[in-house]
C-alpha positions as CSV (number, residue, x, y, z in Angstrom):
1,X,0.0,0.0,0.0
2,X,3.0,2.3,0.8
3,X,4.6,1.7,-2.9
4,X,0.8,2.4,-4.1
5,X,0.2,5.6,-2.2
6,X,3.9,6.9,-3.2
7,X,3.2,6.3,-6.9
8,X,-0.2,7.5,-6.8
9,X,1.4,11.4,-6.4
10,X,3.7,11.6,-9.0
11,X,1.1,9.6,-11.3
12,X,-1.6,12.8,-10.5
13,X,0.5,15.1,-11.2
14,X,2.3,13.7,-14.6
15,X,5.7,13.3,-13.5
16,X,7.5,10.6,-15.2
17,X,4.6,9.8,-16.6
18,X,5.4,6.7,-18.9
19,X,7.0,5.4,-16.2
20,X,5.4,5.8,-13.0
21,X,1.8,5.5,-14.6
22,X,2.5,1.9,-15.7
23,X,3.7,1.3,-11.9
24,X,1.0,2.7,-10.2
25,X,-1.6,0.7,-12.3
26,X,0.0,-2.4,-11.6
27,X,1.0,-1.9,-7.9
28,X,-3.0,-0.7,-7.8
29,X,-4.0,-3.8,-8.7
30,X,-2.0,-5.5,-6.8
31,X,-2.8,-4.2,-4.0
32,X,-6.6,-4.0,-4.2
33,X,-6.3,-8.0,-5.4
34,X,-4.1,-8.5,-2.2
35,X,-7.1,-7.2,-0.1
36,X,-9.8,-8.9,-1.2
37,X,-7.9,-12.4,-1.5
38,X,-7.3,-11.9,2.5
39,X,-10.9,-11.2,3.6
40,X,-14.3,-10.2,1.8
41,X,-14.5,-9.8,-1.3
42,X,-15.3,-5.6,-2.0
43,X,-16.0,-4.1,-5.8
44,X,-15.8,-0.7,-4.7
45,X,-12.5,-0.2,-6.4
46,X,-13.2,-2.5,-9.6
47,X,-13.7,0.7,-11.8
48,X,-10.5,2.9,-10.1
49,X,-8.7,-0.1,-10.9
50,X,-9.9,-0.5,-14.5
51,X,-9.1,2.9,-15.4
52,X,-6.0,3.5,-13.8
53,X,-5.0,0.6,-16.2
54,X,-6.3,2.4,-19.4
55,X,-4.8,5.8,-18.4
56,X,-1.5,4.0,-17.7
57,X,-1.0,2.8,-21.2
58,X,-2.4,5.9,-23.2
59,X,-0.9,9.5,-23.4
60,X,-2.7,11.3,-20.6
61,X,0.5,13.2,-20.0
62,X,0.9,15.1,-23.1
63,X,-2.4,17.7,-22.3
64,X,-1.3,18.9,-18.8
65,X,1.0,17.5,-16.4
66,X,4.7,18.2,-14.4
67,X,6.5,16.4,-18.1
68,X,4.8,18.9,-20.0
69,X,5.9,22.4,-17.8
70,X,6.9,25.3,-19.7
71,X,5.8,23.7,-22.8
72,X,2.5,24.4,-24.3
73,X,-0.2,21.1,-24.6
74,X,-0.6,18.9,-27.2
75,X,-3.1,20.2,-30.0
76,X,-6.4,18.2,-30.1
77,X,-5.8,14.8,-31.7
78,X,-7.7,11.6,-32.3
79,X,-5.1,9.5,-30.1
80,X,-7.0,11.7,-26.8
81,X,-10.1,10.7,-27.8
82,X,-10.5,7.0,-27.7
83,X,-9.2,6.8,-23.8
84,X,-12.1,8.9,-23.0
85,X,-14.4,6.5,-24.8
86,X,-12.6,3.9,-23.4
87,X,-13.5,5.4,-20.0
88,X,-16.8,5.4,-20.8
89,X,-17.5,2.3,-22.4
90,X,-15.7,0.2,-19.1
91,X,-18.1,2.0,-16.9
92,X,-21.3,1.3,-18.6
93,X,-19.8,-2.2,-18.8
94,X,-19.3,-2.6,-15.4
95,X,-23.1,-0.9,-14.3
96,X,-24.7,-3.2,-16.9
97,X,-23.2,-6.7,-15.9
98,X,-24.2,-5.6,-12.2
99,X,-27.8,-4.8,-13.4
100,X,-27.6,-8.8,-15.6
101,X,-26.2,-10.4,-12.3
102,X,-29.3,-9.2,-10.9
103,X,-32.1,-10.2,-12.8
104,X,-29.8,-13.6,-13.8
105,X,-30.2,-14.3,-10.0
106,X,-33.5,-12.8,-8.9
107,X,-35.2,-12.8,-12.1
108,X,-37.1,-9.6,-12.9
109,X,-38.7,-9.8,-9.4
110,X,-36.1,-7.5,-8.4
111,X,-38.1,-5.3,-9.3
112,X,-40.6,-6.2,-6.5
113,X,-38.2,-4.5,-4.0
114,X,-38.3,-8.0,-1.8
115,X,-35.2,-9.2,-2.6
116,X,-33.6,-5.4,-1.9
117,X,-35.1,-5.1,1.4
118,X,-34.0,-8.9,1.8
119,X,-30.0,-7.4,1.2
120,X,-30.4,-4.3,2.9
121,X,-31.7,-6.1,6.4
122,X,-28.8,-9.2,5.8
123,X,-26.6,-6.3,5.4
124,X,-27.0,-4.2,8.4
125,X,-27.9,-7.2,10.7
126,X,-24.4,-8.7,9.3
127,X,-22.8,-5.4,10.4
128,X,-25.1,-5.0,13.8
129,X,-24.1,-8.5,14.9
130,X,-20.0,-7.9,14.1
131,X,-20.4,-4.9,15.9
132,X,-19.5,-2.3,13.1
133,X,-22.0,0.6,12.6
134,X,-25.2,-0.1,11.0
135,X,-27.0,2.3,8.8
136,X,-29.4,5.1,10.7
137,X,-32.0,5.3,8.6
138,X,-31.7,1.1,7.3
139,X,-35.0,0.5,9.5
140,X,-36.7,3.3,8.5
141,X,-36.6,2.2,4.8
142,X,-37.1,-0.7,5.4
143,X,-40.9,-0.2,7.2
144,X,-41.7,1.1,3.4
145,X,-42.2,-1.4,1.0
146,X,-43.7,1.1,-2.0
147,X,-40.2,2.5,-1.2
148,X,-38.1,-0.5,-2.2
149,X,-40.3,-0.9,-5.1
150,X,-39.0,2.1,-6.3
151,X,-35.7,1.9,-5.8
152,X,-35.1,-1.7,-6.8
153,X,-36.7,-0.7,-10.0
154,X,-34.4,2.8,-10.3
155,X,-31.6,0.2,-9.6
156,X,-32.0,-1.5,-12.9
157,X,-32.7,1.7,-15.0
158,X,-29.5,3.0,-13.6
159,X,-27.6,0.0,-14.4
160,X,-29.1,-1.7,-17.6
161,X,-29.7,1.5,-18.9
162,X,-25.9,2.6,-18.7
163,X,-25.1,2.5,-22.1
164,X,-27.5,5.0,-22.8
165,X,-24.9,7.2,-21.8
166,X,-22.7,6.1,-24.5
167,X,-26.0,7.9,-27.0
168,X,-25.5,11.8,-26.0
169,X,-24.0,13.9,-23.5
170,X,-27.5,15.4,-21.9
171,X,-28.1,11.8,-21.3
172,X,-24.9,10.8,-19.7
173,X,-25.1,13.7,-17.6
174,X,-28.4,12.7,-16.6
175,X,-27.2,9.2,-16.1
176,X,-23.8,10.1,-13.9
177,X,-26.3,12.2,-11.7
178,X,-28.7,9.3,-11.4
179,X,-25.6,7.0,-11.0
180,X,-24.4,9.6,-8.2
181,X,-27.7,9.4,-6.6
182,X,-28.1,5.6,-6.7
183,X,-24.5,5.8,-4.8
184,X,-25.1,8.1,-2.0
185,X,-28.3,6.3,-1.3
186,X,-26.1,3.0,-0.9
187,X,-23.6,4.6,1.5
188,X,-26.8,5.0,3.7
189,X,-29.1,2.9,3.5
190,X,-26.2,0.4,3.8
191,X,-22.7,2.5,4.9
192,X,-21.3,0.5,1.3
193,X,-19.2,3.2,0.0
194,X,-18.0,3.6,-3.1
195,X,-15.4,6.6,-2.9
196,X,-14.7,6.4,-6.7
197,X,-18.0,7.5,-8.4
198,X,-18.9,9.1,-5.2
199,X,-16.3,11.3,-6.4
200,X,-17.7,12.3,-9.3
């Protein structure tokens, strides 16, 4: 985690870029991998992961970074734009294989809401019984069943509907606020955090 965090800086901030961007994607990845082979498996960091790898093999560092000081950036050029798209597409991908594990499992009586209130109860009993902080308002939701309803169902839009993203940028702006919301209402209806998106 050390090597990852020291890498991490000069990655930000361009500095050696073909070099230490390679290295932090890799030492990344290694060290998210590490974590989750020790204990529970998390995906909060699946998508940092992805695209630290992407951004580590493209030229991110010719626009603005430390290597480029003093010199003016690169002019626009096709070679900038497929990363971006790259970007994008991996995202959707990721949203929409969630929203398929889903209904593969559950069938589309997900969108009933039972089998969310079923994970958001397991959830916060899990983390009430191990003695880690439960959610404040978990109990509260789940008293409302029209509630989870809804949101099981805004689940699925959110995430099979991903690559509608991909179609126009009113859309995916729509979508990454949508996407935003759906995250912020995980952190507390379940204290599952996913810094990344959160992030914007």
């Amino acid at each position: 985690p050390l090597v990852t965090m020291a890498l991490a800086v000069p990655f930000i901030l361009g500095v050696r870029y073909r070099i230490v961007a390679p290295l932090f994607a890799l030492a990344l990845l290694f060290t998210l991998s590490y974590r989750n082979a020790w204990g529970m498996p998390f995906h909060t960091e699946n998508l940092l992961v992805l695209h630290a790898l992407v951004l580590a093999i493209v030229p991110a560092h010719e626009a603005w970074s430390w290597d480029r000081r003093g010199r003016a950036a690169a002019p626009p050029d096709e070679r900038f734009g497929w990363p971006l798209r790259a970007l994008a597409v991996i995202t959707v991908l990721t949203y929409v294989l969630a929203g398929v594990a889903k209904v593969r499992l559950g069938g589309w009586a997900w969108t009933d809401g039972e089998a969310l209130t079923e994970h958001i109860a397991i959830d916060n009993l899990r983390k009430h019984l191990m003695g880690a902080p439960m959610s404040p308002v978990a109990a509260l939701v789940l008293e409302h069943a029209w509630l989870m309803h809804g949101l099981a169902i805004a689940t699925l839009v959110i995430e099979l509907g991903a690559p509608l993203a991909l179609l126009d940028r009113r859309i995916a702006l729509a979508w990454s606020l949508g996407d935003w919301g759906f995250h912020l209402g995980v952190g507390v209806r379940m204290g599952i955090v996913f810094p990344y998106p959160l992030a914007g």
